[in-house]
LUMRO-591304 format. One record per atom (N, C-alpha, C): residue in three letters; z, y, x. Coordinates in steps of 0.02 Angstrom, whole numbers, plus 50000, padded with zeros to 5 digits. Layout:
<pts>
ALAZYX ...
</pts>
This chain:
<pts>
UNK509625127648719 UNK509345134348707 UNK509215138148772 UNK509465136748817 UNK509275136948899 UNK508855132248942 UNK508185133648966 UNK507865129148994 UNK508035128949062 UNK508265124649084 UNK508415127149177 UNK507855122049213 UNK507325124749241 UNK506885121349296 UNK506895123149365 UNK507155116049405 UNK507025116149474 UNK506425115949495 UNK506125119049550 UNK505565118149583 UNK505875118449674 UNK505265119649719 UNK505425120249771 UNK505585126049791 UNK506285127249819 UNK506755132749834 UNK506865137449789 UNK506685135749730 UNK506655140149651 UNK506915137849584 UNK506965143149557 UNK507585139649504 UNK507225144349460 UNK506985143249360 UNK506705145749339 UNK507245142949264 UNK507405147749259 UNK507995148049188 UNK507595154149129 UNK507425150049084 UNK507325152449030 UNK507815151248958 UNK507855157848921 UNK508105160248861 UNK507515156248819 UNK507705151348774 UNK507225148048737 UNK507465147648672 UNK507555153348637 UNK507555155248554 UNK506955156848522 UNK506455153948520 UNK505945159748525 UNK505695161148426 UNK506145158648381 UNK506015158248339 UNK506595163348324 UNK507075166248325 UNK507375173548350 UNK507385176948426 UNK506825177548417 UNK506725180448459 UNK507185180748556 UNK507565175148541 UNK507785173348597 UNK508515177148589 UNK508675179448549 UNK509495181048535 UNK509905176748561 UNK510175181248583 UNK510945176248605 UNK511405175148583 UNK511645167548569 UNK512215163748537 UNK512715163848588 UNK513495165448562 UNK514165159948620 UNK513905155748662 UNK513515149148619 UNK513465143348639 UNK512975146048722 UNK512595150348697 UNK511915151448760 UNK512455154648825 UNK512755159548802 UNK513275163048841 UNK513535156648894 UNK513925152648858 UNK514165147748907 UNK513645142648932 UNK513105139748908 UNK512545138848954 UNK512295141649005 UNK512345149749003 UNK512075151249061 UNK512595154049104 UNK513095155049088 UNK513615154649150 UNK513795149049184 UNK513695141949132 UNK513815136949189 UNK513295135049221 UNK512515139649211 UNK511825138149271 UNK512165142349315 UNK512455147349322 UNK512395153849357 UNK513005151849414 UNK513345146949365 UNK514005144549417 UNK513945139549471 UNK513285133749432 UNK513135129649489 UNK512605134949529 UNK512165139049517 UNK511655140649570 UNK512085144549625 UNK512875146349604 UNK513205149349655 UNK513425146049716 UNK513325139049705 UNK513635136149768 UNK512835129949762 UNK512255134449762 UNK511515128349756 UNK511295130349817 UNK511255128649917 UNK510845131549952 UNK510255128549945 UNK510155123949927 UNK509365121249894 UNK508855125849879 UNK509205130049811 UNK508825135049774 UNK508985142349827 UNK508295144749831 UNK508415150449865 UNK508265158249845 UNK507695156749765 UNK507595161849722 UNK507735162749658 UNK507945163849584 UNK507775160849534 UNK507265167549484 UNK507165163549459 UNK506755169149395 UNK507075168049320 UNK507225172949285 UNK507525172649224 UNK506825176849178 UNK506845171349123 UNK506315177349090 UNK506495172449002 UNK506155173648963 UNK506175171448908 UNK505615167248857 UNK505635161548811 UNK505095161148806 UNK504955162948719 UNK504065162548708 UNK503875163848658 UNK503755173248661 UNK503835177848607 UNK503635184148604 UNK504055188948647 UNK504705187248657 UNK505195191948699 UNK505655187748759 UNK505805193348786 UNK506255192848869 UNK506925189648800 UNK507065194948766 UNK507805196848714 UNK507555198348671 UNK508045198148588 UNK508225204348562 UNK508865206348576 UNK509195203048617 UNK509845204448626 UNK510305200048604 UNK510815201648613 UNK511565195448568 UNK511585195448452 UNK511465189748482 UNK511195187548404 UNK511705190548355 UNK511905196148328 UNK512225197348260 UNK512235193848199 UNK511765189948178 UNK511825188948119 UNK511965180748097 UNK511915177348160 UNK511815171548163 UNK512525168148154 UNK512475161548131 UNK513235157348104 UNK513575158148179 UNK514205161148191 UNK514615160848244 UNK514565169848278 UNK514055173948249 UNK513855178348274 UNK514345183948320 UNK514465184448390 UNK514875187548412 UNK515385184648439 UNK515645179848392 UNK516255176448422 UNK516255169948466 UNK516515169348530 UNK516515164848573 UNK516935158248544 UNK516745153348568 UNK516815146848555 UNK517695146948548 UNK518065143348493 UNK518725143548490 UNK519075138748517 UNK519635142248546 UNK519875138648603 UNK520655135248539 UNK520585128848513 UNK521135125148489 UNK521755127048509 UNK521865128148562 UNK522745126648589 UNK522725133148601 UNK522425141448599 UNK522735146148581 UNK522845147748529 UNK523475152348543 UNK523735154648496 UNK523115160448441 UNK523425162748375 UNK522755163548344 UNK522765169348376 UNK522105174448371 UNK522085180248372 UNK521605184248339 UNK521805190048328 UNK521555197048289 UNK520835197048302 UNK520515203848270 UNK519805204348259 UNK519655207548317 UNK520155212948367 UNK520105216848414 UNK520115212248476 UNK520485206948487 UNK520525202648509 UNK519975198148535 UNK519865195348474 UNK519205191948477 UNK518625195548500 UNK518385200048484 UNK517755203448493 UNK517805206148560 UNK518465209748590 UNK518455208448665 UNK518345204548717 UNK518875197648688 UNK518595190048735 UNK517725189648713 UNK517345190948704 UNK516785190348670 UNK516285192948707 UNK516415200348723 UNK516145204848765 UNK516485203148816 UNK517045199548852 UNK517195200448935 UNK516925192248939 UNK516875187948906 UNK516615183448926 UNK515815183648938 UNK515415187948888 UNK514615190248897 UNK514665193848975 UNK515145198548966 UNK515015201549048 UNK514895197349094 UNK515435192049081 UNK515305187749167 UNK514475183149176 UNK514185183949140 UNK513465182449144 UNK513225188949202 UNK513205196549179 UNK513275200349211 UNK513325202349301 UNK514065198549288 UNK514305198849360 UNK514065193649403 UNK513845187249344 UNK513635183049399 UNK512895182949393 UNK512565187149392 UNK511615186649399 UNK511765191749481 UNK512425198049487 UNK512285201649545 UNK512705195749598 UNK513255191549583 UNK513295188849639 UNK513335182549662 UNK512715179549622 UNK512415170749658 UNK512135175949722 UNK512095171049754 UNK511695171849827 UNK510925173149812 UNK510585167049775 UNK509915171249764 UNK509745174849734 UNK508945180049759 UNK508835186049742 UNK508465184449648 UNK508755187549617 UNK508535185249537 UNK507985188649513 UNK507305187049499 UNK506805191149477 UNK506875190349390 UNK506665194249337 UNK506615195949269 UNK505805195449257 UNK505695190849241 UNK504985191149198 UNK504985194449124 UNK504845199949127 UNK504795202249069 UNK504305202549002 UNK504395202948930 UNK503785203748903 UNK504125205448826 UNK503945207248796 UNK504045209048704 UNK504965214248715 UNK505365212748673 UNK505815216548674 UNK506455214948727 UNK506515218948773 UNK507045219448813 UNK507635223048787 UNK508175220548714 UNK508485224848684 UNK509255223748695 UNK509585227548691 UNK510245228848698 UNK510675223248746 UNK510905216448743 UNK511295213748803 UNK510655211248839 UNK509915211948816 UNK509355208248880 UNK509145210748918 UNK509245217648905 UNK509415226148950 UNK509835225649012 UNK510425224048981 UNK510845222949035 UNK510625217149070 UNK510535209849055 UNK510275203049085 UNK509555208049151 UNK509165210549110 UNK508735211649152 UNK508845218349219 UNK509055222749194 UNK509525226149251 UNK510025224149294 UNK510215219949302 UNK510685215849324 UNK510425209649385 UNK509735207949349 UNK509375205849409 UNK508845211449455 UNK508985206749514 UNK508595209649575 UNK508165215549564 UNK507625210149561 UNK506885212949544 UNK506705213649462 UNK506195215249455 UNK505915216149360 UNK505155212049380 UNK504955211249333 UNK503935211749335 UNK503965210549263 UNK503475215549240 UNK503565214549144 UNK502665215449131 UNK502485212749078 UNK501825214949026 UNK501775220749007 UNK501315219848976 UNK501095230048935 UNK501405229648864 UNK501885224348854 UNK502095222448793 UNK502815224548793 UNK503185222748862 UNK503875224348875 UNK504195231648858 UNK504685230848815 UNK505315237848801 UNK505755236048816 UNK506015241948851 UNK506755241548841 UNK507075246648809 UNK507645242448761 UNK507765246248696 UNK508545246048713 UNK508945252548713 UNK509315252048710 UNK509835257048646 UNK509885253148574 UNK509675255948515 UNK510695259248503 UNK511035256748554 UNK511695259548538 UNK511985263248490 UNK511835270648517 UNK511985276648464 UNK511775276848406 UNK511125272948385 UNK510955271248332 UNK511295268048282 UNK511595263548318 UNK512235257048281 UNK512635260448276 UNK512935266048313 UNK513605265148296 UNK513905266848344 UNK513885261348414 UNK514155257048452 UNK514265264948531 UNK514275266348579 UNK514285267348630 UNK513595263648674 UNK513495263948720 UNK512975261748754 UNK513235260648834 UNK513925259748833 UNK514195256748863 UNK514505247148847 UNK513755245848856 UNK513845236748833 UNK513705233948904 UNK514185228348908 UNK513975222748969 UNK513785225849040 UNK513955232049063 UNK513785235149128 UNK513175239849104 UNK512905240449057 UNK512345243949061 UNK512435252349078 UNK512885255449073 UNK513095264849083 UNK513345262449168 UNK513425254849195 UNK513465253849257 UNK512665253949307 UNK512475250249294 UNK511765247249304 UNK511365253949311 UNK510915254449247 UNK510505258649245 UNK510545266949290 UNK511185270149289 UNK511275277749332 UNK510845275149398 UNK511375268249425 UNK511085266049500 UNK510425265249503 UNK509935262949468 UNK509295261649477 UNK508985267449464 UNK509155275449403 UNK508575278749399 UNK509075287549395 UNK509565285649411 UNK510065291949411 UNK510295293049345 UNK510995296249340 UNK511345298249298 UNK511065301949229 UNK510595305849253 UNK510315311249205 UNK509665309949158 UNK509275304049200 UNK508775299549158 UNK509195294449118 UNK509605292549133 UNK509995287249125 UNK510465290949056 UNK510615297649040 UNK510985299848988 UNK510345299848950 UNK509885303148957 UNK509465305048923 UNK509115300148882 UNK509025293948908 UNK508865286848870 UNK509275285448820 UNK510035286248836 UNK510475282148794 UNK510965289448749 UNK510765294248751 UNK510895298648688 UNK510265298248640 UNK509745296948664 UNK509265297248633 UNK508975291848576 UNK509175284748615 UNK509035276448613 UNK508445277848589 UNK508185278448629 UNK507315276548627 UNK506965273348647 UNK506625268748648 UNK506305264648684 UNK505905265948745 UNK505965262648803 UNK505635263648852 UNK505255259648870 UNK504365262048852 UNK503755256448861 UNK503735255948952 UNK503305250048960 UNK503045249949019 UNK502735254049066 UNK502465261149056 UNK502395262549112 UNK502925268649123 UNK503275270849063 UNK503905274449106 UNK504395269949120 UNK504625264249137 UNK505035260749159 UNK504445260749225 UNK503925258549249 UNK503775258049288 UNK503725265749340 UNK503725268449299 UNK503765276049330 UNK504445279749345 UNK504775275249319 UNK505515275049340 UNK506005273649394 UNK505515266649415 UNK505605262049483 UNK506085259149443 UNK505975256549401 UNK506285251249345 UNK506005243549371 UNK505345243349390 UNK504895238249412 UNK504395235349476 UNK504715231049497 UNK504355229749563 UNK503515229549537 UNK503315225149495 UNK502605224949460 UNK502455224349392 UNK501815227249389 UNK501535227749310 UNK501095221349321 UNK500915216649272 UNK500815211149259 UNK500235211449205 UNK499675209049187 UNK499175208049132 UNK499645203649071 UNK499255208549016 UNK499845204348942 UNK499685193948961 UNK500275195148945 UNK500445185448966 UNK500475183649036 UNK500505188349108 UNK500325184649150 UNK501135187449189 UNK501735189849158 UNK502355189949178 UNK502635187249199 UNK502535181549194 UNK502945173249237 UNK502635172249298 UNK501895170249279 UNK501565171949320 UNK501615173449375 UNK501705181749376 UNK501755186549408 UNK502595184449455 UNK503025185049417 UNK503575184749442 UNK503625176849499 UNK503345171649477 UNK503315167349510 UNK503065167449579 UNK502325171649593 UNK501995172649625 UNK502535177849696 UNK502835181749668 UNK503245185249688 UNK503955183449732 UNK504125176949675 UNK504585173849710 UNK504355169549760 UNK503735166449754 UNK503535162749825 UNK503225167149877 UNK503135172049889 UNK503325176349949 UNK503955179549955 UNK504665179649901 UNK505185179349938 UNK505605171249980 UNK505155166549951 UNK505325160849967 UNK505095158750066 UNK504555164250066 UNK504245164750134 UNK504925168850171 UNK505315172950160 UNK505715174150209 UNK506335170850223 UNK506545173650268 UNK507305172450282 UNK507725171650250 UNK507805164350245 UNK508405162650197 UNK509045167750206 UNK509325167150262 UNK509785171050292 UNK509795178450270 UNK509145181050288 UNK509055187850265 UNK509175189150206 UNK508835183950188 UNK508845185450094 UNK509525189050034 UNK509765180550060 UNK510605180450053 UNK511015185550062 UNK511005188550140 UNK511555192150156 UNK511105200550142 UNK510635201750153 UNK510445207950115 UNK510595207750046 UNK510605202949994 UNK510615205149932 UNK511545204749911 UNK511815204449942 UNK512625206049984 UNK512775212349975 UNK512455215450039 UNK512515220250061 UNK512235226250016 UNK511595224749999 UNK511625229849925 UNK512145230949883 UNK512335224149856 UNK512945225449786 UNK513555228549858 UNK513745226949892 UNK514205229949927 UNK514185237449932 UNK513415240349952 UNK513405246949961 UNK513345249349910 UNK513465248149833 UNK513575250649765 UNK514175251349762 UNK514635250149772 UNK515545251049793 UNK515835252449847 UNK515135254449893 UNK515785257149964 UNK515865262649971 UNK516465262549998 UNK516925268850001 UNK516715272250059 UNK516205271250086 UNK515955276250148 UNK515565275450199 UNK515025277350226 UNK514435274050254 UNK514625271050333 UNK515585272750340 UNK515695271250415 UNK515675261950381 UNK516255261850336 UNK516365254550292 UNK515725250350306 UNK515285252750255 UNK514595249650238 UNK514455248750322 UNK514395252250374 UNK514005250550439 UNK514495243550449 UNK514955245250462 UNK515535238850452 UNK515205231350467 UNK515165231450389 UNK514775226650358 UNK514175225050367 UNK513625230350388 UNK512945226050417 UNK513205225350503 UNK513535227450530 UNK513455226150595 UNK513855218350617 UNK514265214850554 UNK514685210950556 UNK513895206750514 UNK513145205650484 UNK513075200950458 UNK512385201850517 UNK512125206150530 UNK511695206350596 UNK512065202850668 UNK512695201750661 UNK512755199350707 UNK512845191050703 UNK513055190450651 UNK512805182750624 UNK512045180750643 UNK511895184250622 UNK511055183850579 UNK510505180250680 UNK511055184650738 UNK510735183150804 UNK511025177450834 UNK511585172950794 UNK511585168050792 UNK511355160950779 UNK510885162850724 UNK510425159150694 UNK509855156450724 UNK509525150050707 UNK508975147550734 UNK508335152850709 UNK508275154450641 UNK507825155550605 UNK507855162950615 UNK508055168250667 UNK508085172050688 UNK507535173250745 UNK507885166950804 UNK507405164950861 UNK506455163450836 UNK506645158050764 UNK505785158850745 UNK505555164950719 UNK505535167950702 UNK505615175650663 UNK505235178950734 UNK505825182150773 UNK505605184750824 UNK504995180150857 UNK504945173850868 UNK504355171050918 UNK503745168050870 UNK503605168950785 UNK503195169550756 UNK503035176250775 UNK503175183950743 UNK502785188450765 UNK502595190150823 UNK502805188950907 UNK502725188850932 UNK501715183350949 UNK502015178150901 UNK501295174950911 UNK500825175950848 UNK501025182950810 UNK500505182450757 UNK500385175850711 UNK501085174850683 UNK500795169450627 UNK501425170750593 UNK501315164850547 UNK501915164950495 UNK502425164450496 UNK503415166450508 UNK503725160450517 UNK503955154150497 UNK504225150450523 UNK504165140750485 UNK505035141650472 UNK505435146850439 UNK506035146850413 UNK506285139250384 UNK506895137250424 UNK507215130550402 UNK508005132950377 UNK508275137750352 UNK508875138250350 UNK509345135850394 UNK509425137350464 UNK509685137650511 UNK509925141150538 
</pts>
């Protein structure tokens, strides 16, 4: 139910439900934490793209489906409660979460049809966005019931569009079409209906043109400067990966490509 395709320096993982709409099962949950676990230690792969196939990115974590909610049962524990369960459930969905912000490569979201409740979070969670004129993001919470504090999302979203857009979406749960997400800075690019992959692909092979090095340790240093305790800290930390970074071969080409007006020939060095 996870398609994982290698290409060159690219990794292209698709959600392949497309007959529910790409809902998510347990079973998918632990599929894509164990892609997310090998691309953590893949220097091969240097970008990936997550997107979905058929009409939607998501509808989100499958409710209704045989197993719905509950993670795969572990035999040799002991039994446990309904509060129980539905927690391991949600902290095991999180770590999908935690690990789209910290593989090394930069994660683009091809977006398109419904971006709803945990595909919200999946897609906030990566890097970049690029979606169709088809893409929502629905985040229907208050509606259910539920809080709109699911899988990092009351995390995620403040950081990308501030606190006060960010209440105002999720007291409301309203859907957010494509061009106020794009007017949001929700989205690196708007894409022609169907050409989202596309698009995102295209995107990732000019991040595939830079600095491996760069790549890596800037998209670091972002999630770092989302938790630091103070901009002396944070200097800290770039002046400790810039100084790596003038160790490097692919530094020396960098500097003596622009110098000669051309491209650089980056070898991960």
């Amino acid at each position: 139910m996870i398609e994982f395709e290698r290409r060159d320096g690219l990794a292209v993982v698709t959600l392949s439900r497309p007959d529910r709409l790409n809902a998510v099962t347990p079973a998918m949950v632990e599929e894509l934490i164990a892609i997310l676990d090998r691309l953590a230690t893949d220097t091969a792969t240097r970008v990936v793209v997550l997107t979905g196939a058929g009409r939607a990115f998501t509808a989100g974590m499958d409710i209704r489906g045989e197993g719905a909610g509950a993670p795969p049962a572990d035999e040799d524990a002991e039994p446990e409660g309904q509060v129980a369960r539905i927690y391991r459930s949600l902290a095991r969905s999180g770590e999908i979460i935690v690990r789209l912000r910290e593989i090394p490569q930069p994660v683009i979201a091809a977006l398109h049809g419904p971006v709803a409740g945990m595909g919200m979070s999946l897609a906030l969670a990566c890097d970049l966005r690029v979606a169709d004129p088809t893409a929502r993001f629905i985040a229907p919470f208050l509606k259910l019931g539920f809080s709109a504090g699911d899988l990092g999302l009351t995390w995620l979203l403040p950081r990308l569009i501030g606190a006060s857009r960010a209440a105002e979406i999720f007291y409301r749960a309203r859907p957010v079409a494509v061009k106020e997400a794009n007017d949001l800075g929700l989205l690196a690019e708007l894409a022609d209906e169907g050409a989202d992959l596309d698009a995102a692909l295209a995107l990732a092979g000019e991040l595939l043109a830079r600095s491996p090095f760069g790549l890596r340790h800037t998209k670091e240093l972002l999630n770092l400067s989302l938790d630091a305790s103070g901009l002396r800290g944070h200097l800290a930390l770039e002046n400790r990966t810039q100084t790596m970074a003038f160790l490097t071969e692919d530094l020396a080409e960098g500097l003596t490509a622009t110098l000669e007006k051309r491209e650089p020939r980056f070898r991960n060095r």
